[in-house]
Backbone bond lengths (Angstrom), bond angles and torsions (degrees), N, CA, C in turn:
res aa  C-N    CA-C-N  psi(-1)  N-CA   C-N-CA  omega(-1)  CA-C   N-CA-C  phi
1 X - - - 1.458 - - 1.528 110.10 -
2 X 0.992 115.78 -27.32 1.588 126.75 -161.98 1.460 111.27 -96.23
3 X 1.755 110.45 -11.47 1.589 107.09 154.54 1.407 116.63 -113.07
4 X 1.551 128.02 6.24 1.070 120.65 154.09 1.926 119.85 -83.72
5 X 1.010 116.73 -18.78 1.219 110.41 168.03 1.574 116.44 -67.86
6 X 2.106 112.83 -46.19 1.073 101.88 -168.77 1.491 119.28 -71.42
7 X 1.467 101.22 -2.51 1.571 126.19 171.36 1.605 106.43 -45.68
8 X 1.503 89.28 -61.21 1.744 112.47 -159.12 1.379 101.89 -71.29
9 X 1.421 130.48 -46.06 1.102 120.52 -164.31 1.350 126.21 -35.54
10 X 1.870 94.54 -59.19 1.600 110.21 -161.01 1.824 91.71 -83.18
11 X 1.090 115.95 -4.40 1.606 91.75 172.05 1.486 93.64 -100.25
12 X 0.929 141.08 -42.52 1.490 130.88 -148.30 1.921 91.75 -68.03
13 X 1.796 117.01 -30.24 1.352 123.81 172.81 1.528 114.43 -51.55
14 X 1.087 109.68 -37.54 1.812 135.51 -161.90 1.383 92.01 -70.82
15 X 2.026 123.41 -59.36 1.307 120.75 -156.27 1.491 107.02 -69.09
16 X 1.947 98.02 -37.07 1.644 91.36 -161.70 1.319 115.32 -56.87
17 X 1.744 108.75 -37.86 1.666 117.28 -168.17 1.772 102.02 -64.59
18 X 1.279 111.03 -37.81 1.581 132.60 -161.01 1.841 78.20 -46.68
19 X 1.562 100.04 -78.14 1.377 123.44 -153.79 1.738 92.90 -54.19
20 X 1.117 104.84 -60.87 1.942 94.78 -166.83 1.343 108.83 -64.27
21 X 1.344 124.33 -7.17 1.763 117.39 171.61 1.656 102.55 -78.33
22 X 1.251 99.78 -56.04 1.582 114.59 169.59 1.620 124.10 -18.07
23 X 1.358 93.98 -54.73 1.606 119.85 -167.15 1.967 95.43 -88.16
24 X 0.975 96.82 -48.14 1.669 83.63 164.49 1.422 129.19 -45.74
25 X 1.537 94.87 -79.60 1.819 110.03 160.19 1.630 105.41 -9.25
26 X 1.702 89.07 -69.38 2.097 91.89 -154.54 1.565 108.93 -52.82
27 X 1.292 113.58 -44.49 1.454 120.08 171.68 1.429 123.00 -47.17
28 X 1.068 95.97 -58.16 1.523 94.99 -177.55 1.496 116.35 -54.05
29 X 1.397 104.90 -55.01 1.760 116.96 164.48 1.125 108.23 -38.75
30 X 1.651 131.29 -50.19 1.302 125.69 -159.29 1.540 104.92 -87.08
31 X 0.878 133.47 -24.42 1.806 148.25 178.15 1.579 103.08 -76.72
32 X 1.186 125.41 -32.94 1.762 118.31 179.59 1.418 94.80 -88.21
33 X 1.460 117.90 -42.74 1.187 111.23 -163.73 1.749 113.37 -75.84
34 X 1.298 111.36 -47.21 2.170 105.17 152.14 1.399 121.44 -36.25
35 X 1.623 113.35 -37.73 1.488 116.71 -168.41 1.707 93.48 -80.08
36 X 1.144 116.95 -43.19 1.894 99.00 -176.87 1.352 124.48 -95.28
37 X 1.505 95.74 14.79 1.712 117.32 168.49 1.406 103.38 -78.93
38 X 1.375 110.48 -76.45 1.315 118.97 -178.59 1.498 131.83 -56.28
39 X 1.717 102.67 -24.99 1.399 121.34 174.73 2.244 108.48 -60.98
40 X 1.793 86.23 -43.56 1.169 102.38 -163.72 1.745 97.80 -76.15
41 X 1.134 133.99 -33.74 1.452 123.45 -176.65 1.160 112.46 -107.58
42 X 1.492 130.65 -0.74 1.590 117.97 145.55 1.634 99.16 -71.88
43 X 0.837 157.56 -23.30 1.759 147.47 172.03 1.068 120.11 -59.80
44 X 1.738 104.23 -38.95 1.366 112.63 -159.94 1.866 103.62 -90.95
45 X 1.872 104.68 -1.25 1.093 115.78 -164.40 1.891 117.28 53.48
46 X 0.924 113.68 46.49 1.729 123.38 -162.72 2.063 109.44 -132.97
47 X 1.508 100.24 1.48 1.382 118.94 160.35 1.441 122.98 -64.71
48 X 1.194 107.30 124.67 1.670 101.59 176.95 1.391 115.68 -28.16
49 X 0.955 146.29 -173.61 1.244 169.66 145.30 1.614 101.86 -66.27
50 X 1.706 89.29 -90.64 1.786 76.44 -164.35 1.455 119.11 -66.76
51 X 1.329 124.76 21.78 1.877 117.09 155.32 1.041 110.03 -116.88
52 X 1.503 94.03 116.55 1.630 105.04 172.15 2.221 113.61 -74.39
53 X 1.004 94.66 158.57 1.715 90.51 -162.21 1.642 90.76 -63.73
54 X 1.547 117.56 -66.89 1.465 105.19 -169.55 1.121 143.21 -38.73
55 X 1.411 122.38 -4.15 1.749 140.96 178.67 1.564 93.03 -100.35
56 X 1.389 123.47 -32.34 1.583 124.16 -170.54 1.651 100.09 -77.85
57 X 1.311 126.55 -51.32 1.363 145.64 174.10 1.758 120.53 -29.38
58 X 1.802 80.55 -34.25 1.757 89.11 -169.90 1.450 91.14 -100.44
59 X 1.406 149.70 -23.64 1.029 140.41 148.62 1.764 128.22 -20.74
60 X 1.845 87.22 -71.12 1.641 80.18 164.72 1.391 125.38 -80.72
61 X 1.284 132.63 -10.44 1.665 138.10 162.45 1.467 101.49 -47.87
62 X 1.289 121.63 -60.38 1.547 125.08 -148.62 1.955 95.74 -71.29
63 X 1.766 109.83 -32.60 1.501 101.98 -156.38 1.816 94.40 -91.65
64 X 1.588 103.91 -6.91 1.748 91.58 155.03 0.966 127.91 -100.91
65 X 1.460 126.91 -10.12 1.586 127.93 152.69 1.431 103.03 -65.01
66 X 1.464 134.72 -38.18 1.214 98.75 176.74 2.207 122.78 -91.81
67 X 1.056 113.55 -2.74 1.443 109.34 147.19 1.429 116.13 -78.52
68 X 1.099 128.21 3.75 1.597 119.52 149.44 1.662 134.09 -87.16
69 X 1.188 90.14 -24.52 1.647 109.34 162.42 1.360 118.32 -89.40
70 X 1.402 109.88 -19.51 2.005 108.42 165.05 1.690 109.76 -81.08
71 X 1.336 98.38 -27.54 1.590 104.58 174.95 1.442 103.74 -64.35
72 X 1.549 123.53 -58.98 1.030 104.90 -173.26 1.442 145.92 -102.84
73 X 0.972 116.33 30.57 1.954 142.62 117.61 1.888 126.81 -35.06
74 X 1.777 84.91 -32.63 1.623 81.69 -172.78 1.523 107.95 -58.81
75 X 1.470 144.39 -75.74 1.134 158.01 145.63 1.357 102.04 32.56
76 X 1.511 116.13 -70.13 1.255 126.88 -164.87 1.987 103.40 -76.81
77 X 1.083 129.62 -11.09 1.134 118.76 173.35 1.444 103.53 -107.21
78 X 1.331 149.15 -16.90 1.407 141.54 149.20 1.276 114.71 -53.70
79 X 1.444 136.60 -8.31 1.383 129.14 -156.37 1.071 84.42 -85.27
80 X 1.691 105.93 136.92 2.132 112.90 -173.79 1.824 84.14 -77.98
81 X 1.546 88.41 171.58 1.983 115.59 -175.15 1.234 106.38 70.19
82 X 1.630 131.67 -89.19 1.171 139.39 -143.15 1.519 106.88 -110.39
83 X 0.909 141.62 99.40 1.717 110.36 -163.50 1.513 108.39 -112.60
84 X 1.448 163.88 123.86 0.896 159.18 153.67 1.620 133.41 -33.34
85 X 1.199 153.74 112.37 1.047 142.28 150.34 1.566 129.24 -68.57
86 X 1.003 111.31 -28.66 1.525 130.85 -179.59 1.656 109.70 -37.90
87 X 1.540 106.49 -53.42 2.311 87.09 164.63 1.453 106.43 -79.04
88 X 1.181 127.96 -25.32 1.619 110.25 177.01 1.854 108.91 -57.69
89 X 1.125 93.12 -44.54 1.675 84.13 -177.51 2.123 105.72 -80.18
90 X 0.941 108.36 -15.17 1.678 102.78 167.42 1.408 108.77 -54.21
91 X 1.975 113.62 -56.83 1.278 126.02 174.70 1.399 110.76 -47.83
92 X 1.532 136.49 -40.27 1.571 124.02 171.99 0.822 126.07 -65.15
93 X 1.718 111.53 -29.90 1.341 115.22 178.35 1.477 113.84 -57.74
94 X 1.304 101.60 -54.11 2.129 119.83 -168.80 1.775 84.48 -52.63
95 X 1.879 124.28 -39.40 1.702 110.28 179.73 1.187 110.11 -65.69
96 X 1.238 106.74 -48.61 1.639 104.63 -170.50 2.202 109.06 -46.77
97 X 1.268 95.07 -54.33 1.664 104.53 -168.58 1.481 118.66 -63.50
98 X 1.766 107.74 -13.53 1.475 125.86 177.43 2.077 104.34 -86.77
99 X 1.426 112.03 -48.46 1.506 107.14 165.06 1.401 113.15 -81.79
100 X 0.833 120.37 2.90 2.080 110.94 175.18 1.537 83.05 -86.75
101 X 1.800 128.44 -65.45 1.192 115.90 179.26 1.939 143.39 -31.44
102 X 1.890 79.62 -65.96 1.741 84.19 160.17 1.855 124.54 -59.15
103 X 1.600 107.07 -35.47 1.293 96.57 158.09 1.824 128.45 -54.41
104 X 0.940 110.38 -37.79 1.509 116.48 -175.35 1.523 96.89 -45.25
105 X 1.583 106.68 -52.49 1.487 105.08 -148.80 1.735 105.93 -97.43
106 X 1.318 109.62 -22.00 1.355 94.38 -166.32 1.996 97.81 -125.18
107 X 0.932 115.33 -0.97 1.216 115.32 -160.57 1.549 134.92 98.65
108 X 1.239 127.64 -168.86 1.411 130.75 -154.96 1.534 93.41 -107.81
109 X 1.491 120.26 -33.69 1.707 136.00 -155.00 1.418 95.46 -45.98
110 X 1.147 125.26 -22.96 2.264 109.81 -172.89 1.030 106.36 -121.77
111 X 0.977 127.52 19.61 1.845 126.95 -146.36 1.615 97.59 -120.14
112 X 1.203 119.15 -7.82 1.630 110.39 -165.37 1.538 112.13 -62.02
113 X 1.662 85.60 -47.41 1.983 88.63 -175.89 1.282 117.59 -51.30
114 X 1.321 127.25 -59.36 1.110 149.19 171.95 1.711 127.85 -43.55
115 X 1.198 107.53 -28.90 1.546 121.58 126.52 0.794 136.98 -74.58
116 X 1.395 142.22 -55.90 1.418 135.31 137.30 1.880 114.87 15.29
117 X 1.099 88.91 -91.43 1.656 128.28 162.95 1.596 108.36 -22.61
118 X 1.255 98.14 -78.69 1.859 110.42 171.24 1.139 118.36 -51.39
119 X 1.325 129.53 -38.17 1.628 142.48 177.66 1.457 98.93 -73.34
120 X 1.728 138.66 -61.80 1.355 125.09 -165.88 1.455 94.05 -68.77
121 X 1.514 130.27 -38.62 1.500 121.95 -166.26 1.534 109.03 -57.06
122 X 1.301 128.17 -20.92 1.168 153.50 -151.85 1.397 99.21 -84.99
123 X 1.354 104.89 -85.87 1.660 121.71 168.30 1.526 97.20 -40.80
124 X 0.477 120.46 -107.88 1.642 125.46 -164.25 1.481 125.88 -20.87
125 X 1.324 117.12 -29.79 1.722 120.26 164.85 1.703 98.67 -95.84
126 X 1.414 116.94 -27.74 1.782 97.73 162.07 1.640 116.37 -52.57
127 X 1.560 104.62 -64.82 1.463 109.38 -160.14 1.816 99.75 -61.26
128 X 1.641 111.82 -15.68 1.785 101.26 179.47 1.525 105.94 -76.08
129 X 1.220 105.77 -51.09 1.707 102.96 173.47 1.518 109.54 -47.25
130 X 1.288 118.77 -65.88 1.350 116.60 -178.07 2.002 108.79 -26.67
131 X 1.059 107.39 -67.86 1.668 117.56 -171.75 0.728 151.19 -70.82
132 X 1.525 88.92 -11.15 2.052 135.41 172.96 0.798 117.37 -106.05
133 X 1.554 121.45 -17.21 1.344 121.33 -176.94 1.389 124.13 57.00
């Protein structure tokens, strides 16, 4: 038992950082990439009707403020010996409060990944704290 844990540790360390860099990355990608979506078809005038761009705008604002707050958690879980999770999970939180929002307004219909995402990032800096103590 006592070399499958020390097994697990340093990988289960590997996935959480893996996954919460991951989940940063995607955000950020996905937040520039809404902003020159929407930038690009309010220009092209080819935007729905009923969405006006400035409610769409804060969509992608909020999902790169929140890959900036998953970014900055990372730090604190690379620190060798002791490592913190506590801003990585601040950063889910700032995700979580950005899709409860876009849910409010537009629905659940795009949102799966991105939960998805938030839920394994979740598990995975729990079960590291859990094992790391």
């Amino acid at each position: 038992m006592e070399t499958t844990l020390s097994i697990a540790h340093p990988l289960l360390r590997k996935t959480a950082i893996g996954l919460h860099l991951f989940a940063a990355g995607w955000m950020l990608l996905n937040g520039v990439a809404h902003q020159i979506g929407v930038l690009y078809k309010a220009h092209q005038g080819t935007l729905a009707p009923q969405h006006a761009p400035g409610p769409l705008l804060w969509v992608g604002a909020g999902l790169i403020a929140a890959a900036l707050a998953l970014g900055a958690g990372a730090p604190s879980l690379l620190r060798p010996g002791a490592p913190s999770v506590l801003p990585a999970f601040g950063g889910l939180a700032v995700l979580g409060g950005v899709i409860a929002a876009v849910a409010a307004q537009y629905g659940f219909t795009f949102l799966g990944g991105s939960i998805a995402l938030l839920t394994l990032d979740a598990a995975a800096l729990a079960a590291h704290r859990l094992l790391n103590g």
